[in-house]
Backbone bond lengths (Angstrom), bond angles and torsions (degrees), N, CA, C in turn:
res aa  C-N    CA-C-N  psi(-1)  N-CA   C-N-CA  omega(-1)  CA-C   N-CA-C  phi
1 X - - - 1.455 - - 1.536 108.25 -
2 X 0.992 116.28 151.23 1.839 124.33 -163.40 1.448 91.96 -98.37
3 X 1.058 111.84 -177.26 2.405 122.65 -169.03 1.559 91.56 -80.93
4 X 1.375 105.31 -29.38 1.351 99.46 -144.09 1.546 112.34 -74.58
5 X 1.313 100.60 -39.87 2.041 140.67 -179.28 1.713 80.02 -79.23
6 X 1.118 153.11 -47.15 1.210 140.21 146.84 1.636 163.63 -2.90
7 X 1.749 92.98 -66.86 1.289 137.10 138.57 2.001 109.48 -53.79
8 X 1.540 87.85 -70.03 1.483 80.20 -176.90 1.448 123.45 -49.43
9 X 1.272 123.50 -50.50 1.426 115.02 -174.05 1.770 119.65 -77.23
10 X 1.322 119.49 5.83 0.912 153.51 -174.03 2.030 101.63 -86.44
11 X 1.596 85.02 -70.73 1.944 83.09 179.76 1.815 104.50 -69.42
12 X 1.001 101.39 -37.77 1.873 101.61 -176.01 1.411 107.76 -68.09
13 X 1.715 126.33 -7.28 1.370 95.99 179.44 1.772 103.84 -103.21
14 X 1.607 89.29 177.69 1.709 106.93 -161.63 1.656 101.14 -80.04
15 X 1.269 127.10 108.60 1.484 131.73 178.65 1.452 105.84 -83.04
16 X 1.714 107.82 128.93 1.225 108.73 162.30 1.432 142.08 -27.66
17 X 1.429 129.53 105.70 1.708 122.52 -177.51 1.222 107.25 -101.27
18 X 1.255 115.52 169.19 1.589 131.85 174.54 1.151 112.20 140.23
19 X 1.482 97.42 -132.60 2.011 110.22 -165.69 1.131 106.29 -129.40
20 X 1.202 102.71 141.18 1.493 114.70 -160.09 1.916 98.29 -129.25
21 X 1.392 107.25 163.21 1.848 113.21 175.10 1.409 112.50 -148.18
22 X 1.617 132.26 127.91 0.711 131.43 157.79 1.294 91.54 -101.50
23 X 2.169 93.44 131.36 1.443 101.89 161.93 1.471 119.05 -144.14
24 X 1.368 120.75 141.65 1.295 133.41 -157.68 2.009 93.88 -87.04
25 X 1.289 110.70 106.19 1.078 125.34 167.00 1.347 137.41 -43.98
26 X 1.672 103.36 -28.20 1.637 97.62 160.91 1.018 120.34 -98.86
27 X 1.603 142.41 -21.97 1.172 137.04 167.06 1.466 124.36 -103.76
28 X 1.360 125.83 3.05 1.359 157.59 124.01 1.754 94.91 101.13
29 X 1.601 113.85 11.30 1.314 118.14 166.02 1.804 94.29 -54.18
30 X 2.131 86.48 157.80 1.546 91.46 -171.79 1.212 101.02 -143.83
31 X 1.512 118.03 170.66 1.328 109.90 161.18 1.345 120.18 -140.89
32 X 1.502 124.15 137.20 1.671 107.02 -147.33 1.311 100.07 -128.11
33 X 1.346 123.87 159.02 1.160 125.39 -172.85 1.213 113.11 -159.58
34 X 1.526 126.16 174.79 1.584 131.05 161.20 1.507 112.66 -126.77
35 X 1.091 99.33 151.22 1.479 113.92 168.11 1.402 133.04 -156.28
36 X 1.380 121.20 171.91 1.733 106.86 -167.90 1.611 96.54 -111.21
37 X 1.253 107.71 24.97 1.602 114.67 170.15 1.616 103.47 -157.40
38 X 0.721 116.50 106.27 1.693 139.23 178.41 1.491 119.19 -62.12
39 X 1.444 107.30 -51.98 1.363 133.97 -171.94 1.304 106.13 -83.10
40 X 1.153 132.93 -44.22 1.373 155.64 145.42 1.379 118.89 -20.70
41 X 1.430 114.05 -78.70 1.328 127.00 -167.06 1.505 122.07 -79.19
42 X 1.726 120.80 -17.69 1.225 164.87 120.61 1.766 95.50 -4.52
43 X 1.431 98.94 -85.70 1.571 104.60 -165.85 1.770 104.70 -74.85
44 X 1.236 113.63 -14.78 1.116 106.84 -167.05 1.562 107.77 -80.88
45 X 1.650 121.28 -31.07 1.471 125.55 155.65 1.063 117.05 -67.28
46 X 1.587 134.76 -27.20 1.450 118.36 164.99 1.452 113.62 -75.12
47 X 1.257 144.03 -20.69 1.594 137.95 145.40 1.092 118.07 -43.46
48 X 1.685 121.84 -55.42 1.369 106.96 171.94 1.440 141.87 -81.39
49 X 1.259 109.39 5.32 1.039 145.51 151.56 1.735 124.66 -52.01
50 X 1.261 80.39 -74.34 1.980 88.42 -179.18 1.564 101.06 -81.84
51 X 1.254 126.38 -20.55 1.334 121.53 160.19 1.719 134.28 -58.51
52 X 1.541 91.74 -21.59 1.432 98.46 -178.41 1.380 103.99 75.82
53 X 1.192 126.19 77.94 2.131 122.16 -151.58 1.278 102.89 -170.41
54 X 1.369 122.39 -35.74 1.402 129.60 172.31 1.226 128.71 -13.91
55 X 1.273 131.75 118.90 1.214 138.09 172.58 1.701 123.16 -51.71
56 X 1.195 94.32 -63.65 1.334 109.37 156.48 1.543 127.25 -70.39
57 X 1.380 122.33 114.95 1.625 136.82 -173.70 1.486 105.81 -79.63
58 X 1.589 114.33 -41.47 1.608 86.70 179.25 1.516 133.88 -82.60
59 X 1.844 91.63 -8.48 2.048 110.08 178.36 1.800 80.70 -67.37
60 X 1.489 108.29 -59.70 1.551 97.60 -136.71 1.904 116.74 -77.68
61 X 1.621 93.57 8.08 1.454 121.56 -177.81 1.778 116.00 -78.23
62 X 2.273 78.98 -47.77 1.384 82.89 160.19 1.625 128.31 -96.28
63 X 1.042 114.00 12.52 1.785 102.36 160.54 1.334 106.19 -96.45
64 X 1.049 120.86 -28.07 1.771 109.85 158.17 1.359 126.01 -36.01
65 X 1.234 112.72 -57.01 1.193 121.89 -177.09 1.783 114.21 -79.24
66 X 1.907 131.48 -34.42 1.205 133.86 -179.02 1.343 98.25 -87.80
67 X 1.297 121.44 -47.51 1.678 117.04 -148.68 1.417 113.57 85.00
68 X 1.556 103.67 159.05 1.705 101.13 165.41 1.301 131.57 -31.68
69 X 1.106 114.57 -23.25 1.844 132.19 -166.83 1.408 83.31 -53.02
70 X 1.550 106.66 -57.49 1.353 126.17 -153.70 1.415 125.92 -35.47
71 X 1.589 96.92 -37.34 1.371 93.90 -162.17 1.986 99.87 -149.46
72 X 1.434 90.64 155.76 1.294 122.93 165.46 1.291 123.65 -78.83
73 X 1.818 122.71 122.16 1.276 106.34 153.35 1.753 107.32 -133.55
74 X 1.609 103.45 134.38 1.191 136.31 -178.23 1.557 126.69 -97.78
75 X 1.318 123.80 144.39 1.128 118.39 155.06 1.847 123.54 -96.73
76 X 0.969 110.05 103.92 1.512 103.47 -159.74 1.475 113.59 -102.46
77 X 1.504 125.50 26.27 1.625 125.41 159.66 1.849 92.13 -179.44
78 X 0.991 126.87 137.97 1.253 151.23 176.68 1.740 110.79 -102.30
79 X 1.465 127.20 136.09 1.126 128.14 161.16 1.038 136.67 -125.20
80 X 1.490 120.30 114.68 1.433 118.43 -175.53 1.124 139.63 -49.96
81 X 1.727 135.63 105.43 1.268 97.56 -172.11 1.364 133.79 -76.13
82 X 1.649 119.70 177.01 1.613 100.67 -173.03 2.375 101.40 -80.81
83 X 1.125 80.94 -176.27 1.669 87.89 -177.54 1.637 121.30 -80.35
84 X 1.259 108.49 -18.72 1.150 119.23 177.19 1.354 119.25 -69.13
85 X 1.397 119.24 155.10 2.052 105.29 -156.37 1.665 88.26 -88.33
86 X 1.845 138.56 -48.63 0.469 131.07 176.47 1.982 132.62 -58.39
87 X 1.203 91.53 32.12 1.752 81.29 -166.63 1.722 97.01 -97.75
88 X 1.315 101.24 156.29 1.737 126.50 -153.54 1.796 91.58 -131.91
89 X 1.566 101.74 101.09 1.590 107.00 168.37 1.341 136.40 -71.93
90 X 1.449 108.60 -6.26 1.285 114.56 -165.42 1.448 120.95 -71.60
91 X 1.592 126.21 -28.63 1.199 135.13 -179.55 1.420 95.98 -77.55
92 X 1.117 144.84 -30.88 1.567 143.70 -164.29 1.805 95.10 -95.99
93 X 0.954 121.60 -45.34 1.240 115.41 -172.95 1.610 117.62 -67.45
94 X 1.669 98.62 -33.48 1.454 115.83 154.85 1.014 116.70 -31.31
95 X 1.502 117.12 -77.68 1.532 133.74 -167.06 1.376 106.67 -72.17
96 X 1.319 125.73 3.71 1.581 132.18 -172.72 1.730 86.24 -99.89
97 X 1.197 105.39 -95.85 1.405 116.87 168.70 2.183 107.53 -3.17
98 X 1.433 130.74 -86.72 1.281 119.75 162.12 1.181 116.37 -3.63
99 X 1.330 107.27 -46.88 1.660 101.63 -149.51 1.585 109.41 -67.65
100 X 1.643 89.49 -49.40 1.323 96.98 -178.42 1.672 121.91 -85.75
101 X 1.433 123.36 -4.41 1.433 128.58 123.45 0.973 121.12 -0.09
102 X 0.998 104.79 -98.35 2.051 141.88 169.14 1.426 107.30 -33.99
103 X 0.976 133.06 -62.53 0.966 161.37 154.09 1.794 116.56 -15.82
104 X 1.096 107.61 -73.98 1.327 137.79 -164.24 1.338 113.04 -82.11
105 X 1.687 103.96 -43.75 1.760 101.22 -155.74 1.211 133.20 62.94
106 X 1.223 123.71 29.01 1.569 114.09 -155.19 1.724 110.03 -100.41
107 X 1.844 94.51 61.46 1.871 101.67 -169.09 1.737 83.11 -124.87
108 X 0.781 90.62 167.56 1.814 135.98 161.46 1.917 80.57 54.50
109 X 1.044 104.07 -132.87 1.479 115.91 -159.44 1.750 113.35 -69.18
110 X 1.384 111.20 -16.91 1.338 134.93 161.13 1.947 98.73 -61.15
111 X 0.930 147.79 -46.09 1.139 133.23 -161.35 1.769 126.75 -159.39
112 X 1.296 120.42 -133.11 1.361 94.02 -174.20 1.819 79.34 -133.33
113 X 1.249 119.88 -36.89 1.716 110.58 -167.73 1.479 114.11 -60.35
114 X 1.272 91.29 152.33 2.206 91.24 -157.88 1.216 85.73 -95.91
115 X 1.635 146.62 -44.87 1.597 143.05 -137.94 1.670 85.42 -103.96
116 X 2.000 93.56 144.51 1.475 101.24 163.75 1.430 112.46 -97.97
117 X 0.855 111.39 165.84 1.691 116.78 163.36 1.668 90.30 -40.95
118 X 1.688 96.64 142.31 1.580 112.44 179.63 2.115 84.10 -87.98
119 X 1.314 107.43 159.08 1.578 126.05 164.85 1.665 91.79 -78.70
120 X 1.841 89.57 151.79 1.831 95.49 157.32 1.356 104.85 -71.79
């Protein structure tokens, strides 16, 4: 197969979505997230990361100080999409995301995400 037929089947295929965690292994604070590319968004915090670029000051404060050693990153729930061409993940990934919120705790000194779950 040539780069090109490569590339192509590459952008046309379906990338893993869901929830994802970076978590710092010695103090097991985390930081959790979703996305409609897993693999993607994954490497894209370890760039900003080892770049020193981080959005977040107290994750990227603490890989300053551990290093990669430091920390874990996981994919911790996957979502299927539905079959229909028009389907829109974001409300499901939403309600995916909560779960593991809730779940997790990963606020105040427990983790790195600043926002709580909003109330109904």
């Amino acid at each position: 197969m040539d780069r090109k037929s490569l590339i192509r089947e590459y952008k046309e295929s379906a990338r893993p979505m869901g929830v994802y965690r970076v978590r710092n292994t010695r103090t097991g604070k985390s930081l959790v997230g979703v996305s409609v590319d897993l693999p993607s968004i994954l490497n894209r915090h370890r760039a900003q990361l080892k770049l020193n670029s981080h959005a977040n000051r107290s994750l990227q404060d603490d890989w300053n100080e551990l290093g990669s050693d430091g920390f874990e990153f996981e994919i911790l729930d996957t979502l299927k999409p539905a079959d229909t061409p028009d389907y829109k993940p974001a409300d499901d990934l939403k309600m995916l995301e909560e779960l593991w919120l809730e779940k997790l705790s990963p606020f105040g000194d427990q983790g790195y995400n600043t926002a709580r779950k909003r109330s109904p």
